[in-house]
C-alpha positions in Angstrom: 9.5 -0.2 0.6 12.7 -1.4 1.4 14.3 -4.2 -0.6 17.8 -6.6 1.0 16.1 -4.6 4.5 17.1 -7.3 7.1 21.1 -6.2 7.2 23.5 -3.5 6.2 22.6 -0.3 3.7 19.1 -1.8 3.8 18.5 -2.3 7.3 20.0 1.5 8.2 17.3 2.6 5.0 14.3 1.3 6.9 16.0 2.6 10.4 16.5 6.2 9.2 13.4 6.2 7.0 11.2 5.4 10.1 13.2 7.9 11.9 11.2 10.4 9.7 8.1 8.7 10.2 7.5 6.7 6.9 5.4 3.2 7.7 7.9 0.5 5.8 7.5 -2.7 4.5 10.6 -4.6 4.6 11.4 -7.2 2.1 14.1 -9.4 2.6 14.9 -13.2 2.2 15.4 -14.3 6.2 11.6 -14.4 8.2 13.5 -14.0 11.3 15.9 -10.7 10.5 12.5 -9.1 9.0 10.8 -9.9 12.2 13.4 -8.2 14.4 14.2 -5.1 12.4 10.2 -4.6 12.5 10.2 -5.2 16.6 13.4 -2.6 16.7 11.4 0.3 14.5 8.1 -0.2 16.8 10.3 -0.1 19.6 12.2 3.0 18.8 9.3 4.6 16.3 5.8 3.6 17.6 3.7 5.7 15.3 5.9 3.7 12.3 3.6 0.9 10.9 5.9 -2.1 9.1 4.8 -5.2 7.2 7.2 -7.2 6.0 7.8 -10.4 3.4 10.4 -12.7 3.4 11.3 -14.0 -0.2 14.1 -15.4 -1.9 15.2 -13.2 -5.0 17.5 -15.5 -6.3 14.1 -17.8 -7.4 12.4 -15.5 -9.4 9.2 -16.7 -8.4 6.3 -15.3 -9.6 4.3 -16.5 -6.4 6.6 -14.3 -4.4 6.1 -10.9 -6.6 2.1 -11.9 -6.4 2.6 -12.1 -3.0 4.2 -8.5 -3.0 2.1 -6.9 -5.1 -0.5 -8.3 -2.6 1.1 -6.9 0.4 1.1 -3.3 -1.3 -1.6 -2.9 -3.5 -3.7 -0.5 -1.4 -0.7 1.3 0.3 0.8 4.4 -1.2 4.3 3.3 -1.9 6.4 6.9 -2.1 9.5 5.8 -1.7 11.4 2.4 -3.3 14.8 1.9 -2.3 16.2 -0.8 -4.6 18.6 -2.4 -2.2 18.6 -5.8 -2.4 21.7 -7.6 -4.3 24.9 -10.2 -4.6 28.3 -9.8 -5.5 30.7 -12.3 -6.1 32.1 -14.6 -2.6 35.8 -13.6 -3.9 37.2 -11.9 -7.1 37.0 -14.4 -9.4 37.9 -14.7 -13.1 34.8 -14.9 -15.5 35.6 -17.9 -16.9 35.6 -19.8 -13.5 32.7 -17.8 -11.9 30.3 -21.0 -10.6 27.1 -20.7 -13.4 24.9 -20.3 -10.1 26.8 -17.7 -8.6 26.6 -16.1 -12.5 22.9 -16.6 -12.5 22.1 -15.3 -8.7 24.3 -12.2 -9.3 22.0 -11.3 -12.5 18.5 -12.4 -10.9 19.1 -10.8 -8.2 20.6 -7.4 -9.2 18.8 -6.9 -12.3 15.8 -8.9 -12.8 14.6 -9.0 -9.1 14.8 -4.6 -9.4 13.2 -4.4 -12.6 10.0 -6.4 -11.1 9.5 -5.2 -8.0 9.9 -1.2 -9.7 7.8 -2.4 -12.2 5.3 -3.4 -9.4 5.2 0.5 -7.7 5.7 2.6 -10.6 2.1 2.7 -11.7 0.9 4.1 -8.3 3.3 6.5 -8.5 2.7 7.6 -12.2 -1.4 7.4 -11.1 -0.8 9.7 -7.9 2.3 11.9 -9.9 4.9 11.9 -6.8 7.6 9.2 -6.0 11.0 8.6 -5.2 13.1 5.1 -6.3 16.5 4.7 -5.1 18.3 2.0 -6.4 21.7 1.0 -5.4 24.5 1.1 -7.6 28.1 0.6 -7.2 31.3 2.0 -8.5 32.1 -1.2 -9.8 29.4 0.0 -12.5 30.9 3.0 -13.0 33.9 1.1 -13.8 34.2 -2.0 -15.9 35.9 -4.2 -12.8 37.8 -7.6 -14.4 37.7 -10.2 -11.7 34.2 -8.9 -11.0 32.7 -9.2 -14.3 29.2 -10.3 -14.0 28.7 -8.1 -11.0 30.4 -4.9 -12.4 28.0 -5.5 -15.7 25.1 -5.6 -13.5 25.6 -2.7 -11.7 27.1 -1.0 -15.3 23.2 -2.5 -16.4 21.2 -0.4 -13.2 23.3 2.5 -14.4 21.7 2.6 -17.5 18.6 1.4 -16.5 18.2 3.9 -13.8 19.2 6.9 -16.0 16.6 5.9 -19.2 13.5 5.4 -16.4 14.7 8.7 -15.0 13.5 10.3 -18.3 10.5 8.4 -18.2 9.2 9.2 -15.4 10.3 12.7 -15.0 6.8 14.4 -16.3 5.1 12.3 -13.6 6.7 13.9 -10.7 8.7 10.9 -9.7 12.6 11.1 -8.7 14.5 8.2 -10.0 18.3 8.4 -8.4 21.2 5.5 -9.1 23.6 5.6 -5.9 26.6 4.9 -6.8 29.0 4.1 -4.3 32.2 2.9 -3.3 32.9 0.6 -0.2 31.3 0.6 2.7 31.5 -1.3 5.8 29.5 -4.3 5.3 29.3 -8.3 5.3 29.6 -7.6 0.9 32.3 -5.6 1.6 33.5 -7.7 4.3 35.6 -4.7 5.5 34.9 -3.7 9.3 36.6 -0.5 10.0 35.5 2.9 8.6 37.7 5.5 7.1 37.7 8.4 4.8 36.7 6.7 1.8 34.7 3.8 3.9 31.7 5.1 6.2 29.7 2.6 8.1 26.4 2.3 6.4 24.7 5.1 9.0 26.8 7.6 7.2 26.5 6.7 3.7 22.8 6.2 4.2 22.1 10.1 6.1 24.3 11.2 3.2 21.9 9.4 0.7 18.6 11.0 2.3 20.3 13.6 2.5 21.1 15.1 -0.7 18.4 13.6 -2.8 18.5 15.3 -6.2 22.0 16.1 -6.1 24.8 14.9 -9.0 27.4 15.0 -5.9 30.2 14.5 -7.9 28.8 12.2 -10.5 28.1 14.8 -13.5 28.6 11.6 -16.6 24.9 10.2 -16.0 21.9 12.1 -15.1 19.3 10.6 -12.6 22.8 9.7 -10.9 24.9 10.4 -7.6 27.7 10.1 -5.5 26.4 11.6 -2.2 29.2 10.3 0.5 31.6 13.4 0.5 35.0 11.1 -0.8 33.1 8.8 -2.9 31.7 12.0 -5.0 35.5 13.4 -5.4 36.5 9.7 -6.3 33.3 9.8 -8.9 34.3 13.3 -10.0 37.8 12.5 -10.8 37.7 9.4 -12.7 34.6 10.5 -14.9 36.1 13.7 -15.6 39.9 13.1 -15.2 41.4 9.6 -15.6 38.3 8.7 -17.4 36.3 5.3 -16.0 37.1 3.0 -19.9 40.8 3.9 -20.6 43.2 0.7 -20.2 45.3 2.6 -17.5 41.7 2.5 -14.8 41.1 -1.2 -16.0 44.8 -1.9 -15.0 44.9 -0.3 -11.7 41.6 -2.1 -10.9 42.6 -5.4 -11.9 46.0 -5.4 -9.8 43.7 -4.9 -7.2 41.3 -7.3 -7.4 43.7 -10.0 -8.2 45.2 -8.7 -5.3 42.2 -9.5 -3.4 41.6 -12.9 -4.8 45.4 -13.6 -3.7 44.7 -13.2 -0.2 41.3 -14.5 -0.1 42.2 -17.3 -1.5 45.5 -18.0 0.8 43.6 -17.0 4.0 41.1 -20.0 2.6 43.9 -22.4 2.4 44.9 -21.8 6.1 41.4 -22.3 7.2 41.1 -25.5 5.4 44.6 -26.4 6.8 43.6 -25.5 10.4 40.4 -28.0 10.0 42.1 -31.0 8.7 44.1 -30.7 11.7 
């Protein structure tokens, strides 16, 4: 199961998980993505069986989670990636983040994982084997002003991720909190790859690819950096610079106010372009 499946990391999750001949249900808010990604994996994998369910995770609806647990109560879910989530539209101080952007950022990152994990784990506790992948982000890794709400729900998954690992661990199950840097997507809203950016067909082969490995990230167990620079990046600011000392938070605020800057000029001109 592949949750936020219809575009970027979660899309290329469903793409390179059917490449290895897992059926996949994709779940994802847009009907219309779902229904193409599934046409595209029994195009290129026809032995790959999808379903797929469109829902919004920014309701919180209990009919939709029904309708999920519905949809996979008598398959054998052996692999969750934890995909879907929201970041803020720009950098934005806390005390003018919008109260629904605040509210979509938490329902979505943390209470729409919790629910749907909390929907597989018993099949995987009953049948003592599973793998949940959830996606994390650096910005949890380090406290990120300008990005507060969504660096303290990533920081949440962090912690989150590393207690269930201990849970679960007797039953067989691999619990794993990716954390990553950027990557080129419409979040990131960076195009072009580099060193420290891969599309999201790298970072996800390096995610399959080293499942059970700390790559770089030796501060939380039941955690990883598996993309090659992000794990030196992870190494060296948990076991350097430190990810909490007031030189870090300085160097990533400058930056993200840095951001907000130009996002917030390059709005102007737009807005000037249309009232002409």
């Amino acid at each position: 199961m592949v949750t936020g499946a219809s575009d970027g990391l979660g899309k290329e999750f469903a793409l390179q998980l059917a490449k290895s001949k897992f059926n996949i249900v994709l779940v994802s808010r847009t009907a219309s993505k779902l229904a193409t990604l599934s046409e595209d994996i029994t195009k290129q994998f026809p032995q790959v069986q999808t379903k797929t369910l469109a829902m919004d995770f920014s309701r919180n609806a209990d009919a939709d989670y029904q309708a999920l647990g519905e949809l996979v109560s008598d398959i054998d879910v052996s692999v969750l990636v934890n995909n879907v989530g929201l970041s803020h539209s720009i950098p934005v101080p806390f005390a003018q983040t919008p109260s629904a952007e605040m509210a979509d950022i938490v329902t979505i990152n943390c209470t729409g994982t919790l629910r749907v994990t909390q929907l597989v784990v018993p099949g995987m506790m009953q049948r003592r084997r599973g793998l949940i992948l959830t996606m994390g982000s650096f910005g949890g890794l380090l406290p990120t002003p300008f990005l507060a709400t969504y660096s303290g729900s990533k920081a949440f998954l962090q912690h989150w991720s590393t207690a269930l690992g201990g849970e679960l661990a007797p039953y067989g199950i691999d619990v794993e909190l990716v954390q990553a840097y950027l990557i080129t997507s419409a979040m990131s809203k960076i195009r072009r790859a580099s060193a420290s950016i891969p599309t999201p067909r790298a970072f996800v082969h390096s995610v399959l690819a080293k499942i059970g490995r700390s790559g770089g990230s030796p501060t939380y167990a039941y955690s990883s950096s598996p993309y090659w620079s992000h794990g030196i990046m992870a190494w060296f600011l948990t076991s350097v610079s430190g990810t909490m000392g007031k030189f870090v938070l300085g160097q990533n605020k400058s930056m993200h106010e840095s951001i907000r800057k130009r996002a917030l000029r390059k709005a102007e001109r737009e807005n000037a372009k249309k009232s002409t």
